[in-house]
C-alpha positions, 0 to 999 in steps of 0.5 A: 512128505511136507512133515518129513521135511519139516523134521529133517529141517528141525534136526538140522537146526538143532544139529547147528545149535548143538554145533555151536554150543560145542564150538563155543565150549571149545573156545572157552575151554581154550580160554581157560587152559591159557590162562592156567598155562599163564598162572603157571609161568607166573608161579614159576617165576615167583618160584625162580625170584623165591630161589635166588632171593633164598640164595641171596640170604644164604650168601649173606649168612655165609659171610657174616659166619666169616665175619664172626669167625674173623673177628673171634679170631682177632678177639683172641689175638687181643686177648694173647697180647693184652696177656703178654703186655700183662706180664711184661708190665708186671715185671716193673715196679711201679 
């Protein structure tokens, strides 16, 4: 009958609307999931460029404890020498 047909062509119709809207969705959601796998490289290079800038502090601290350490060291140098001239100087008269 004319309305039968009239209701399968509706159903089909809605079918194809439906279809689409799942297919756009489909689309977007793929849209979404680049970009979050985009933010995510990016993080993880900011994460990578945090590291090395952290190692980099690390390494500067390292050297300036040697520094310290170093120049203590030469303090201490100065210190037993200027000691020592001490005594040699008061055995003199002046």
């Amino acid at each position: 009958t004319a309305l039968g047909v009239a209701g399968g062509l509706n159903s089909i119709t809605n079918t194809n609307e439906i279809m689409l809207d799942v297919v756009n969705s489909t689309r977007e959601a793929a849209m979404i999931a680049d970009k979050i796998s985009d933010d995510i490289k990016n993080q993880f290079r900011m994460i990578a460029n945090i590291n090395d800038n952290t190692q980099a502090l690390a390494s500067g601290v390292e050297e300036n404890v040697h520094v310290v350490e170093e120049v203590g060291a030469t303090v201490a140098h100065l210190h037993q020498q200027a000691v020592n001239l001490r005594e040699i100087v008061s055995q003199f008269k002046i």
